[in-house]
N, C-alpha and C positions, 0 to 999 in steps of 0.2 A: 504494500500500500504506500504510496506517496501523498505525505500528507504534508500542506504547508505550514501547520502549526506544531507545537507542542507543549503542553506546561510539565513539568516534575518537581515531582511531590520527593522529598527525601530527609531520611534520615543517617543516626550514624550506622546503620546495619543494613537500610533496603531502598533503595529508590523504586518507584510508580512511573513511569513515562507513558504519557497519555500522548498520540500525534493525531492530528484531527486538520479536518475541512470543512465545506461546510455540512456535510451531513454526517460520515461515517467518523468512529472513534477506536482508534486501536491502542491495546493498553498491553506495556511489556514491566518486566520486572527483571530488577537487578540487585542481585544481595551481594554483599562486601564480604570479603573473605573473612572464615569462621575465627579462623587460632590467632591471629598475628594481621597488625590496622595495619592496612596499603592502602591509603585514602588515593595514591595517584593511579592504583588499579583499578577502585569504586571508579575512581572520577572518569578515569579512560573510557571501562566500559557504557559510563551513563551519554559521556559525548559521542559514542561511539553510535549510539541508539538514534541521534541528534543530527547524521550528517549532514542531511538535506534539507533541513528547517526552513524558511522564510523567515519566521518569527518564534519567539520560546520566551518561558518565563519559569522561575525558580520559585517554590514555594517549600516552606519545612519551620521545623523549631529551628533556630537564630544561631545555634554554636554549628551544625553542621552545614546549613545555608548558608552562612557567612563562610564558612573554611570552603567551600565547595566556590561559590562567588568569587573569592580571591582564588583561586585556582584557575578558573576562567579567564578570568582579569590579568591575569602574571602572563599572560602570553600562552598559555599551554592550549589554547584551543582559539588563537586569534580571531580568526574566521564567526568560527559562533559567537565570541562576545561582541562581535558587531552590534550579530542579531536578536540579544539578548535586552527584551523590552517590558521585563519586571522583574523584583525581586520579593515577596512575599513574607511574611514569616504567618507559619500558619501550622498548629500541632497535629492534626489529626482532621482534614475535611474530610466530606462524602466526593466521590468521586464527583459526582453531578456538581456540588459546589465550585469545586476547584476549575472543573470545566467551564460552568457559567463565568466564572472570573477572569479566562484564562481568554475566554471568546470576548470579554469586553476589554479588554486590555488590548488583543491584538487586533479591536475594530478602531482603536481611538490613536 
């Protein structure tokens, strides 16, 4: 599916990537390795999900949203922090919310 949006929901253990158009929603998942934090593996795999965006936005609780943001930011994924047109902090939404949110952000 190619889909011009995405938002991602994450934490320190599991990212949510939602990539959407305007109708269809497809939702993948990516958990961080179990034994031993490789925050630049999480992060790889989550931009990896990411490569053909238009538009994206980041949402989560604030300590791993921010380390993930600056990881963006630092250069390690130049290209998408272009396209990176919110940053959220937000604990635990319903899917449906995060998507409503994530479709008026990248209408405005």
């Amino acid at each position: 599916m190619s889909s011009p949006h995405a938002a991602v929901w994450l934490n320190a253990d599991e990212a949510h990537i939602y990539r959407f158009g305007a109708g269809e929603v497809e939702k993948r998942d990516v958990k961080a390795s179990g034994h031993v934090r490789d925050d630049r593996a999480y992060f790889e795999a989550i931009l990896a999900e990411l490569a053909e965006v238009q538009g994206w936005m980041i949402a989560g609780p604030v300590g791993p949203l921010t380390t993930f943001e600056k990881y963006v930011r630092a250069g390690h994924a130049e290209q998408l922090g272009k396209k990176l047109v919110g940053v959220e902090a937000m604990d635990h939404p319903r899917d449906g919310e995060l998507l409503r949110h994530a479709r008026r952000r990248m209408a405005s």
